[in-house]
TORRO-569104 format. One line per 3 residues: their letters; for each residue x, y, z of C-alpha. Coordinates in nm, 2 decimals, always signed. Layout:
residues N
a> X Y Z ~ ...
END
This chain:
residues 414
xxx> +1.85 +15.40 +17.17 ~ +1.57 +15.59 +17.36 ~ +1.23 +15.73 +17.19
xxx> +1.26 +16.13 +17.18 ~ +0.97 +16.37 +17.03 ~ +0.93 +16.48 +16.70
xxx> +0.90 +16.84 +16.89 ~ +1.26 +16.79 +16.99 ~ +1.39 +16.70 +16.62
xxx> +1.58 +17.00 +16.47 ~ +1.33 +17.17 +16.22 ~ +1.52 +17.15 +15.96
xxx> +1.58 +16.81 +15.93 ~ +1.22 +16.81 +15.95 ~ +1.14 +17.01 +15.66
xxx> +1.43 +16.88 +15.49 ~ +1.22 +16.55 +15.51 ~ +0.89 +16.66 +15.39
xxx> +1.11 +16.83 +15.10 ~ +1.22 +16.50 +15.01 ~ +0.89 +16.32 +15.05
xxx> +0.75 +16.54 +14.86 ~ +0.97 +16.45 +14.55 ~ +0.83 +16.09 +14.59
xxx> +0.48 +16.26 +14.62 ~ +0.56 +16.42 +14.25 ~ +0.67 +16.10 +14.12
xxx> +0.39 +15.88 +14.28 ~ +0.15 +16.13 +14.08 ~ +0.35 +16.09 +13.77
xxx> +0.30 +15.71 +13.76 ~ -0.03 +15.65 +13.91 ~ -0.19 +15.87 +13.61
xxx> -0.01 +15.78 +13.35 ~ -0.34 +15.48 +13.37 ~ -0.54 +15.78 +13.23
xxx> -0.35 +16.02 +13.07 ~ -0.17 +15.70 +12.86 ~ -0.53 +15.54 +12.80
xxx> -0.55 +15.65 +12.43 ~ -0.22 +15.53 +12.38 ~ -0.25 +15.22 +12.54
xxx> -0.56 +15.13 +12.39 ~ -0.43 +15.17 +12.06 ~ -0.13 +14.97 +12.12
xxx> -0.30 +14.66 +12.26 ~ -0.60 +14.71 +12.04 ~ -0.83 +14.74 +12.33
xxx> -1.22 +14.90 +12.34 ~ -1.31 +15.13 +12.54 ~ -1.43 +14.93 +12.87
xxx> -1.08 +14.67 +12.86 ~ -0.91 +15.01 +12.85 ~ -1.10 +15.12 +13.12
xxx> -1.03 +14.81 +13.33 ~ -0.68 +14.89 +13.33 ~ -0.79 +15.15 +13.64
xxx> -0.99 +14.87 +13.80 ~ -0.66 +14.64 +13.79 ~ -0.48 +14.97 +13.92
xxx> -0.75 +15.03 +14.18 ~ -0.74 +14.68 +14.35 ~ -0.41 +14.63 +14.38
xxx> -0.37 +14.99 +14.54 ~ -0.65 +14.87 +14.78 ~ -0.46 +14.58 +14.87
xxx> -0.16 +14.77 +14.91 ~ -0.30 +15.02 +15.12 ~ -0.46 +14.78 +15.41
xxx> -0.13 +14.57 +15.37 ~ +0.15 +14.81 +15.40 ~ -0.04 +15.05 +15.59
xxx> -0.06 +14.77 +15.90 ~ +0.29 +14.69 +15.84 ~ +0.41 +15.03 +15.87
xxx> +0.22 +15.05 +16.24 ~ +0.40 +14.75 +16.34 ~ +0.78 +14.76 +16.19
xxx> +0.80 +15.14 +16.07 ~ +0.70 +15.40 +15.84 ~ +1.02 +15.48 +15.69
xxx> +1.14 +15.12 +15.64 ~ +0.84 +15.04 +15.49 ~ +0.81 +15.33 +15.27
xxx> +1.17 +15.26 +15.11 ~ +0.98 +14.94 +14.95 ~ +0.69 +15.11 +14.84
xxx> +0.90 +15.37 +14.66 ~ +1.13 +15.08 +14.53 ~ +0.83 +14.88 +14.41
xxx> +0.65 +15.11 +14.24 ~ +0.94 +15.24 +14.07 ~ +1.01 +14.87 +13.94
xxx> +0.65 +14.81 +13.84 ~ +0.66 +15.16 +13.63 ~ +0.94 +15.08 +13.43
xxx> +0.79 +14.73 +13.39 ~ +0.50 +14.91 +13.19 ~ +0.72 +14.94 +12.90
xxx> +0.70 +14.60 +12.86 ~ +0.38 +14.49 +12.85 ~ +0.27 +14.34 +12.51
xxx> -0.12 +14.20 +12.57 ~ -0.43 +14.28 +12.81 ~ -0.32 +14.00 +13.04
xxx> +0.02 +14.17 +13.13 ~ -0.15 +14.51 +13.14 ~ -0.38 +14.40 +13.41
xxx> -0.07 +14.23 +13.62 ~ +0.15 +14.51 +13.53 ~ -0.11 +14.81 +13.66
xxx> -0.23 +14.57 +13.97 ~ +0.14 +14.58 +14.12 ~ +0.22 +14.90 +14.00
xxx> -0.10 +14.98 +14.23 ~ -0.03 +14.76 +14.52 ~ +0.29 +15.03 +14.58
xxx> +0.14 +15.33 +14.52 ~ -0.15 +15.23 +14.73 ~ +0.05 +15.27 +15.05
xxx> +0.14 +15.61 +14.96 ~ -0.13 +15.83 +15.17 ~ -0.12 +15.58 +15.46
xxx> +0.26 +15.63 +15.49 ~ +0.42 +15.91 +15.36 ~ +0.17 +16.12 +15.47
xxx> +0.14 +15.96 +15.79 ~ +0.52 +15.98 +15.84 ~ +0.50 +16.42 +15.81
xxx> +0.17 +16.48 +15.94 ~ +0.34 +16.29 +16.27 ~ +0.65 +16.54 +16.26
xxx> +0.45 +16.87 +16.26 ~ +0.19 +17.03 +16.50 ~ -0.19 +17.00 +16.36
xxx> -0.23 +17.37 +16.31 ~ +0.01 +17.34 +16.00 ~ -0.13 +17.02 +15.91
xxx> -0.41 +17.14 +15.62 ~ -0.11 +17.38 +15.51 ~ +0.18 +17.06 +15.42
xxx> -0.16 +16.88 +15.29 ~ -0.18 +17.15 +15.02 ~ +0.16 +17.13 +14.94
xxx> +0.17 +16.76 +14.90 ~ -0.19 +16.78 +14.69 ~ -0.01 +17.08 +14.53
xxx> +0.31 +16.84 +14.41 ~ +0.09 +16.59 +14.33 ~ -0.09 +16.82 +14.09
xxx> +0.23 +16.96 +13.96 ~ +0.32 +16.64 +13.87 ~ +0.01 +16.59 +13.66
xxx> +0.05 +16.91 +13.50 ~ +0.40 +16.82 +13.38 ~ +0.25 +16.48 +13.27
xxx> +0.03 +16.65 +13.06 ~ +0.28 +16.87 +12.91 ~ +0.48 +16.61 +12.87
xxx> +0.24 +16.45 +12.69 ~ +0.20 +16.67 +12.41 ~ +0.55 +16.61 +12.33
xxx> +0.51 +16.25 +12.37 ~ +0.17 +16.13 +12.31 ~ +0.20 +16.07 +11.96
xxx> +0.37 +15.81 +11.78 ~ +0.56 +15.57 +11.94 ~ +0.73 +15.77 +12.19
xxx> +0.46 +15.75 +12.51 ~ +0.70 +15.47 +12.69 ~ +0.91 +15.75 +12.76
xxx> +0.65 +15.88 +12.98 ~ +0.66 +15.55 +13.22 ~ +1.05 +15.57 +13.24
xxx> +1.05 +15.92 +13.37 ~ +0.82 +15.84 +13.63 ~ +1.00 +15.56 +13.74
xxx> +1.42 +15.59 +13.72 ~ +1.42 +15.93 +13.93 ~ +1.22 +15.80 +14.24
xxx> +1.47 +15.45 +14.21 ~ +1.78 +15.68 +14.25 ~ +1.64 +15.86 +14.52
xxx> +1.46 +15.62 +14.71 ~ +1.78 +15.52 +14.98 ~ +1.79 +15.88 +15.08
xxx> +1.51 +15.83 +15.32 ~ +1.76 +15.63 +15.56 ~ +1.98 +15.96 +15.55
xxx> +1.72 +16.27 +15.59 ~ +1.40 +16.10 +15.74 ~ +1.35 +16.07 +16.10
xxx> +1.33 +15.69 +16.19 ~ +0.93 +15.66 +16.31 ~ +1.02 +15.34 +16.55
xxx> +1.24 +15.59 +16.82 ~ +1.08 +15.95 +16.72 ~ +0.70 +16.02 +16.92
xxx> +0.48 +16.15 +16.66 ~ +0.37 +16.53 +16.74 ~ +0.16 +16.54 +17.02
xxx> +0.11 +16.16 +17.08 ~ +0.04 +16.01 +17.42 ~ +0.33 +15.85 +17.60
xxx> +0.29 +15.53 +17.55 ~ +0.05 +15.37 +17.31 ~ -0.15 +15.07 +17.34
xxx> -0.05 +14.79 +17.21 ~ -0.15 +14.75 +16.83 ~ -0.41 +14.42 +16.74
xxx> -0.30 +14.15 +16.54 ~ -0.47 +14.28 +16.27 ~ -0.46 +14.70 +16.36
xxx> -0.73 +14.76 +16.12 ~ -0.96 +14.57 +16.36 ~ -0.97 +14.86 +16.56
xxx> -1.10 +15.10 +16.36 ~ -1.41 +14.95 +16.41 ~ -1.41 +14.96 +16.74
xxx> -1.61 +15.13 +17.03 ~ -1.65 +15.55 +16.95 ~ -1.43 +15.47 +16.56
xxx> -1.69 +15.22 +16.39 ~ -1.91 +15.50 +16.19 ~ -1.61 +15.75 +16.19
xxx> -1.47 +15.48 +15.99 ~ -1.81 +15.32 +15.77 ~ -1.84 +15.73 +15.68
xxx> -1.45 +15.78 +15.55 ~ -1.49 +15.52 +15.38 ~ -1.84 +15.61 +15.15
xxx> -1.71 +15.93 +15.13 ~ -1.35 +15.83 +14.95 ~ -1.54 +15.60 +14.78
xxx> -1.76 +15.86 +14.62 ~ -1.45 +16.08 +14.57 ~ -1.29 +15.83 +14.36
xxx> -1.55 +15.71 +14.17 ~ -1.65 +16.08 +14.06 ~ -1.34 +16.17 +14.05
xxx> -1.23 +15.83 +13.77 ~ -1.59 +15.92 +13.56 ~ -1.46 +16.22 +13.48
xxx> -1.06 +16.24 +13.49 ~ -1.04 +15.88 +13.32 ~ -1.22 +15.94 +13.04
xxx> -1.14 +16.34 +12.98 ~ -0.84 +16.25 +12.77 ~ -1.06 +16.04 +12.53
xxx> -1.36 +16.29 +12.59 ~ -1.11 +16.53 +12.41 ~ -0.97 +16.37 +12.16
xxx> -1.25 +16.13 +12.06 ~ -1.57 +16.38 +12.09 ~ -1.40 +16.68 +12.06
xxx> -1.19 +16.60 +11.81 ~ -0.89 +16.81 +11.98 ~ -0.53 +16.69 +11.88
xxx> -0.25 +16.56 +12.19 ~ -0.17 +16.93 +12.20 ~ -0.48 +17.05 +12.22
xxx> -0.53 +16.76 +12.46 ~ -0.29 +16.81 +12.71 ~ -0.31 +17.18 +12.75
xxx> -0.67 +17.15 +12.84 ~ -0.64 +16.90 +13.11 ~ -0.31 +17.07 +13.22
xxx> -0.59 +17.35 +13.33 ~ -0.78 +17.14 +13.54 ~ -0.43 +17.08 +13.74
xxx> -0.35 +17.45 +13.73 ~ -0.69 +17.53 +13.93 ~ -0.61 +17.22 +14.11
xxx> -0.28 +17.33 +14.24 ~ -0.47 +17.68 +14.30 ~ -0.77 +17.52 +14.50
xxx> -0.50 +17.28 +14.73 ~ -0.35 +17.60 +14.88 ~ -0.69 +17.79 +14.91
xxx> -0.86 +17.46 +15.06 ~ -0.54 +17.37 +15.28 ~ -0.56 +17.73 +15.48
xxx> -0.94 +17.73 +15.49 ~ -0.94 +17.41 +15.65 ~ -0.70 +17.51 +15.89
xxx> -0.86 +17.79 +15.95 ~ -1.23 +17.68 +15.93 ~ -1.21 +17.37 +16.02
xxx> -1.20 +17.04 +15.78 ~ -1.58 +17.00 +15.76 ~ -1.65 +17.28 +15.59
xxx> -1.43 +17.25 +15.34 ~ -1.72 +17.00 +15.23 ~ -1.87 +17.29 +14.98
xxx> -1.60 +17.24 +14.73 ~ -1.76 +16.88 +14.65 ~ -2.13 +17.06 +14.57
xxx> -1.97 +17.32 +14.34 ~ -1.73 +17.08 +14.18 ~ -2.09 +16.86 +14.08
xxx> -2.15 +17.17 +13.90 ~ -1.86 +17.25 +13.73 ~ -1.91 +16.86 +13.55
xxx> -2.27 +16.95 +13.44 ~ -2.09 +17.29 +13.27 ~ -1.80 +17.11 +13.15
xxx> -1.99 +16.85 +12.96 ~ -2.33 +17.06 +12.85 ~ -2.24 +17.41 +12.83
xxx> -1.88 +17.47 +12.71 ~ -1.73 +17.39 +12.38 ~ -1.44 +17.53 +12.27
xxx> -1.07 +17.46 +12.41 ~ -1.12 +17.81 +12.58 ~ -1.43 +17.73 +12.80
xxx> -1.32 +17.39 +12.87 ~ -0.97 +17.52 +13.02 ~ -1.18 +17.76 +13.21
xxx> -1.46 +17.45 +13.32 ~ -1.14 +17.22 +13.40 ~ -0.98 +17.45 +13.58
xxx> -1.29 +17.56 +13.82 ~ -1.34 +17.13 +13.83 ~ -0.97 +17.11 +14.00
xxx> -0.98 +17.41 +14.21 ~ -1.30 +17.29 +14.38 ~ -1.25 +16.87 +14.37
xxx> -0.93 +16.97 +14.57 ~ -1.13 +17.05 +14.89 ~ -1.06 +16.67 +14.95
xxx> -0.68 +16.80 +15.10 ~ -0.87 +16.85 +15.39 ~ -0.89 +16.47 +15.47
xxx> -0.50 +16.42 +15.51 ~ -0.48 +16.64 +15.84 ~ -0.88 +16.54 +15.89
xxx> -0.76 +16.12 +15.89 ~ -0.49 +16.12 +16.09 ~ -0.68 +16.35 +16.37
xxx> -0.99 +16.15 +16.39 ~ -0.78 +15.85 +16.48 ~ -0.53 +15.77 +16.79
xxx> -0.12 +15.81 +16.65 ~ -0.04 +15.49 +16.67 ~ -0.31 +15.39 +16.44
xxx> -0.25 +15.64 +16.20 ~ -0.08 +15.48 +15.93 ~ -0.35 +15.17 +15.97
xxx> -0.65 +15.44 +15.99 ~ -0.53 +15.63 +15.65 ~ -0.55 +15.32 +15.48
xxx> -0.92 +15.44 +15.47 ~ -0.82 +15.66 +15.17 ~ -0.76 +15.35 +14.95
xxx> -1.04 +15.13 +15.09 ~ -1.28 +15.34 +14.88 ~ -1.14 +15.21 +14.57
xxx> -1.35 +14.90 +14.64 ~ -1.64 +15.17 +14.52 ~ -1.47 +15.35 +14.26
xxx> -1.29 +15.05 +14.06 ~ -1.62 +14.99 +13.91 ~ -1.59 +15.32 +13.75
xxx> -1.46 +15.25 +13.42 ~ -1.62 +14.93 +13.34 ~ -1.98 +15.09 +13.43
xxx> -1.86 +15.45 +13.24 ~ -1.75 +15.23 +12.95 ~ -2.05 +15.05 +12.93
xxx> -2.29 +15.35 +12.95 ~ -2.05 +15.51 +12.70 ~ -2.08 +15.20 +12.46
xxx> -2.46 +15.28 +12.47 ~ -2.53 +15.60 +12.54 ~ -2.24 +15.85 +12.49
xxx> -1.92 +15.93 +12.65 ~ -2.03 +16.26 +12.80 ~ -2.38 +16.07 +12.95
xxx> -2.13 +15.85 +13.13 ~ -1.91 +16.14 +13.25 ~ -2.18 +16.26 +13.44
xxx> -2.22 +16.02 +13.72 ~ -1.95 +16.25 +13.80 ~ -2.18 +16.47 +13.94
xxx> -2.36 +16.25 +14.11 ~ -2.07 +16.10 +14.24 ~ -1.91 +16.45 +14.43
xxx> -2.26 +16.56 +14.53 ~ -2.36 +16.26 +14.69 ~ -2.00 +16.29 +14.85
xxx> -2.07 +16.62 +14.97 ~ -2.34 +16.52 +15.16 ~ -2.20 +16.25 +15.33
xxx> -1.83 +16.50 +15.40 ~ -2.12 +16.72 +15.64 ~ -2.17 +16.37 +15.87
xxx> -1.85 +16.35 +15.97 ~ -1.72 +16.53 +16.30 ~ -1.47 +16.83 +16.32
xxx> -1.18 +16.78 +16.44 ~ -1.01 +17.13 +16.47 ~ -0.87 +17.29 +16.80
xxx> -1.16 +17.03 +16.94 ~ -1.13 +16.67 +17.12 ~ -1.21 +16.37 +16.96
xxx> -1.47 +16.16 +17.01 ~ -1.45 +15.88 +17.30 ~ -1.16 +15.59 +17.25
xxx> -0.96 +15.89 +17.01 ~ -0.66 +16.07 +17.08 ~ -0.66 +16.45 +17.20
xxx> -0.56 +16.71 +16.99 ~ -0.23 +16.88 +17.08 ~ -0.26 +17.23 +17.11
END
C-alpha cells in the first residue's frame, strides 16, 4: 500500500481521530494525578510522612522519563498508532493495579510503571494530530487537548469530594483506568495508520532515522534548541509539582479545609486552567509561541498571592484559578515542539517534554524536606522561583510561526 498525505485524508476521519484521542487525553489526566490529588489518602493508608509520600511523584516522574525517550523512538521507527495502543493498554493496567498496592515498596513499582505509559503520551498522541492538521490550527487542538486534560482534573477533583473520605478513594483509580481499556482497540478503526499517511506538510522523503533518533537532536543547528526545551520543561515541572503536589495537603493540613472544601478549591485552579488553554492556544497562534512566555512571570505571582495574601476558600479559588489560567501558557509548546524539529523526528523530539522530569522529580523529596523544617507554604514557593526562572529561559528559544526554522530543521508549511 502506497504513502498518501494527511492533506488528502477525509477531514472527518481526521477530526473524528483527535475526538477520540482526546478521550485518552481525559483519561491519561485522570490517572497521572490521581499521584497528587490521592496523596492524603495514600499517605494515610500506608502510613507514610510527608517526603515518602512525596516520592511517590519521583517514582511517577522517572518511569514517565523512561517511557517518554523509550516509546517516543519506537514510535519514529515502527509507528505512532501501534505504539500508542500499548501505551493506552499499559497504563490502563498499571492504574487498576494501584488498587492493590499494600506497602511503600509496591507504591513506588506501581507509580514507576504506571509512569513509564503515561510518559509516552505527549510524544505520541500529540505527535500523531499535530501531523494530521496544518500548523496554523496547531496552538488551537493544543488548547483543546490541555483543555481535556484539565477537564479531566476538574472531574477528579469533584470526584474526589465524593470519594476522598473513607475507604472509598480506590474507586478513583478504577475510573481512570477500565474506560481507556475498553476503548483502547478503537484506534485501529478511526486513526489514520502514521507508517502510510505523510504528516502535514512533511518533506517527501525523510532521512533515514539514527539508531538511536534521539542522537539527533543534538545535532548541527538542534543541539541548544534542544539543551533549552529541555531546562525550560524542567522548570515547568518542578514549579508546577511544588505547588500542585502539595496544594491538596496545603488545604487540608494548614488550612484546615475538609475534602469538600478541598476539592472545590483546586477544581478552580482547573476551571482558569481550561479558561487560560483556549486564551493561550489562539494567542499563540496568533502571536506566535514565544510570547506566550508572559503567562510563566504572572503565574510566579499568582504563587506569592496564593500562599501570602489570600485566606479564605474564596480568595484561594480566585488565586487558583488566576495560577491555572496563566501556568497554561505552556500549550504553546505542543505546536512549538513539533515545529522546531524535522517530522520525522517528531515523536523522538517531543520526548523533550518528559526529559525535564529529570529536574522536576526532585521536587517532592526537596519540598518535603523544606516542609519538615520550615513550613509547607515556605516550600511551596520554590514555585515561583521555578515559573519565573522558566519564563526567562521560554524568551531564548526561537519563534517558530509563519517563519523557517533554523539550519538542519524542516520548513513550515504554509
Amino acid at each position: 500500500m502506497g504513502v498518501t498525505r494527511a492533506e488528502d485524508v477525509p477531514l472527518g476521519r481526521r477530526v473524528a481521530a483527535f475526538a477520540l484521542l482526546m478521550v485518552f487525553e481525559f483519561f491519561y489526566g485522570w490517572s497521572w494525578n490521581t499521584v497528587d490529588v490521592l496523596r492524603p489518602q495514600i499517605r494515610e493508608a500506608l502510613g507514610l510522612t510527608l517526603t515518602q509520600a512525596g516520592s511517590a511523584y519521583t517514582a511517577q516522574s522517572i518511569g514517565a522519563l523512561i517511557g517518554a525517550v523509550v516509546l517516543g523512538q519506537l514510535a519514529d521507527h515502527f509507528g505512532r498508532r501501534r505504539t500508542l495502543f500499548v501505551v493506552v493498554v499499559g497504563f490502563s493496567a498499571f492504574a487498576a493495579l494501584g488498587t492493590m498496592v499494600t506497602s511503600y515498596p509496591l507504591l513506588l513499582a506501581q507509580r514507576f510503571l504506571l509512569g513509564f505509559f503515561l510518559g509516552a503520551i505527549f510524544p505520541v498522541l500529540i505527535a500523531t494530530y499535530m501531523g494530521l492538521f496544518p500548523n496554523h490550527l496547531r496552538g488551537k487542538l493544543a488548547s483543546l487537548g490541555q483543555g481535556t486534560y484539565n477537564l479531566s482534573v476538574i472531574a477528579l477533583g469533584q470526584a474526589y469530594r465524593i470519594y476522598g473520605e473513607g475507604g472509598d478513594w480506590p474507586t478513583l483509580l478504577w475510573a481512570g483506568a477500565i474506560p481507556s481499556l475498553v476503548l483502547a482497540p478503537l484506534l485501529f478503526v478511526i486513526v489514520p495508520d502514521d507508517r502510510r499517511v505523510r504528516a502535514w506538510g512533511a518533506e517527501e522523503a525523510a532521512p533515514p532515522l539514527a539508531k538511536l533518533p534521539v542522537m539527533d537532536l543534538f545535532g548541527p543547528g538542534l543541539r541548544r534548541t534542544t539543551l533549552l526545551l529541555f531546562l525550560l520543561v524542567g522548570l515547568n515541572f518542578f514549579a508546577y509539582q511544588a505547588f500542585a503536589g502539595w496544594v491538596t495537603t496545603y488545604l487540608k493540613e494548614v488550612k484546615g479545609f475538609d475534602a469538600n472544601i478541598a476539592g472545590d478549591v483546586i477544581s478552580w485552579q482547573f476551571i482558569g486552567a481550561v479558561i487560560g488553554g483556549f486564551f493561550w492556544g489562539w494567542f499563540a497562534d496568533r502571536y506566535g509561541r514565544r510570547l506566550a512566555g508572559i503567562g510563566f512571570f504572572v503565574g510566579a505571582l499568582s504563587v506569592v498571592l496564593y500562599l501570602t495574601a489570600f485566606d479564605s476558600p474564596g480568595a484561594l479559588r480566585i488565586g487558583g484559578a488566576l495560577w491555572g489560567f496563566m501556568i497554561t501558557a505552556s500549550v504553546a509548546w505542543a505546536p512549538w515542539m513539533s515545529e522546531l524539529f524535522p517530522a520525522h523526528l517528531r515523536s523522538t523530539a517531543m520526548s523533550i517534554f518528559n526529559w525535564g522530569r529529570i529536574i522536576s522529580m526532585t521536587a517532592p523529596l526537596v519540598t518535603g524536606l523544606i516542609a519538615d523544617e520550615f513550613g509547607l507554604a515556605a516550600a511551596m514557593l520554590l514555585s515561583a522561583i521555578g515559573f519565573g526562572l522558566g519564563g526567562v529561559v521560554w524568551l531564548m528559544l526561537p519563534e517558530t510561526l509563519n517563519r523557517r526554522r533554523a539550519p538542519g530543521a524542516q520548513a513550515l508549511p504554509a
